[in-house]
N, C-alpha and C positions, 0 to 999 in steps of 0.2 A: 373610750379607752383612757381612763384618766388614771391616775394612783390610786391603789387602793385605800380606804380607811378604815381601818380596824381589821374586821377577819373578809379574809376575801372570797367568803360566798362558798357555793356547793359544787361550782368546778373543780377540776382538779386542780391543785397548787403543792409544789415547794415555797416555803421561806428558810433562806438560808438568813442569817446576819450574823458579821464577823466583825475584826475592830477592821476601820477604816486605812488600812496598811496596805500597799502595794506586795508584799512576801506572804497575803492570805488570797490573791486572786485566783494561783492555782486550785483554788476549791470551786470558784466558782465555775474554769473554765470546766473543770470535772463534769460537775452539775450538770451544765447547759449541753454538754454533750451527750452526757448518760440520759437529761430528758427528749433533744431532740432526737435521740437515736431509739427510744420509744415510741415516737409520732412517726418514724421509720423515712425519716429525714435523709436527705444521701449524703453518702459523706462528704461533699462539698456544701453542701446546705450546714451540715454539723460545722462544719471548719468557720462559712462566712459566722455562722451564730458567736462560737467560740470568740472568733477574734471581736464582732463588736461589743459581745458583755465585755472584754477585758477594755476597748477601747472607751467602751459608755464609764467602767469602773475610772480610770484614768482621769476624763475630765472629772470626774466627782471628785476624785482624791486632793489634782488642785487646789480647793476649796476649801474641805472637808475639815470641819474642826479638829484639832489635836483630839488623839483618845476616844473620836466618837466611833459608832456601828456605822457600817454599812448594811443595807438592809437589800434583800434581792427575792424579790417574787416572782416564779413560774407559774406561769398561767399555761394549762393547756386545756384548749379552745378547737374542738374537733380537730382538724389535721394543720393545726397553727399552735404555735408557740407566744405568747407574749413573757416580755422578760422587763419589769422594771426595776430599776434600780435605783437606791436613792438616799442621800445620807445629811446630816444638819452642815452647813457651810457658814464659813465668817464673814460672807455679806451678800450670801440669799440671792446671788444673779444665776438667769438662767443662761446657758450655752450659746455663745455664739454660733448663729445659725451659718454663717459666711465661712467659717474656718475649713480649709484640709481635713480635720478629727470628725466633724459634720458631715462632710461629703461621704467620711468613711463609711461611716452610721448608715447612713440611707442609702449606698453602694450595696452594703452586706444585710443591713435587714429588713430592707422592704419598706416599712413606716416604720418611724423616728417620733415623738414627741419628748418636752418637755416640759417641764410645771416647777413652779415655788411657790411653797407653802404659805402663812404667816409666820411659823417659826424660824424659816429663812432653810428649809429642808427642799434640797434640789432634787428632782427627779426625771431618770432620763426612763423611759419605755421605749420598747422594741418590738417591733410584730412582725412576725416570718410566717408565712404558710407555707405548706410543703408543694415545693413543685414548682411553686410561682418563678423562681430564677432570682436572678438578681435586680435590688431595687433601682430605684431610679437613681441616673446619676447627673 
């Protein structure tokens, strides 16, 4: 479950990317809703989804160079969702694992990773299966 490179394969996927602005997330939280309510996700599974794209968008923003994209990949993966998101930052650190914003992440979607690139491009991924409940906290 790493980031994707290039085009991500014959699964199903959205790529959304937007500029890296906190007043473009409402698209995402759209998104993440309208796809997990295709995987036929219940609406509390939709809502923890919703809230960790916006929370995963949040720590990226942090960092996130002036003017760059944010970039957001849905993956669906039989009756599972993965969601990465991932955008270029001003000094390429990955997420503190320890923080309150972390705990959230893995409360709501079950598995949590992250990665940095070489060009200092942070990436948070998310994976929900349907049904599983809530991740570990």
């Amino acid at each position: 479950m790493s980031p994707i490179a290039g085009e991500p394969g014959t699964e199903d996927f959205v790529e959304v990317r937007l500029p890296a602005a906190g007043a473009y997330l409402s698209v995402l939280r759209t998104a993440t809703a309208g796809l997990a309510a295709r995987l036929d996700f219940t609406l509390d599974e939709i809502e923890d989804l919703r809230i960790a794209v916006d929370e995963a968008c949040a720590i990226l923003l942090q960092q996130a160079v002036r003017g760059s994209v944010l970039r957001c990949v849905f993956r669906l993966i039989g009756d599972a969702l993965e969601v990465i998101v991932s955008a270029p930052t001003t000094d390429g650190r990955a997420p503190e694992r320890d923080t309150f914003a972390w705990t959230v992440l893995s409360a709501l979607a079950g598995k949590v990773e992250s990665s940095v690139s070489e060009d200092r491009t942070v990436s948070i991924s998310l994976y929900k299966q349907r049904g599983a409940g809530p991740g570990p906290v």
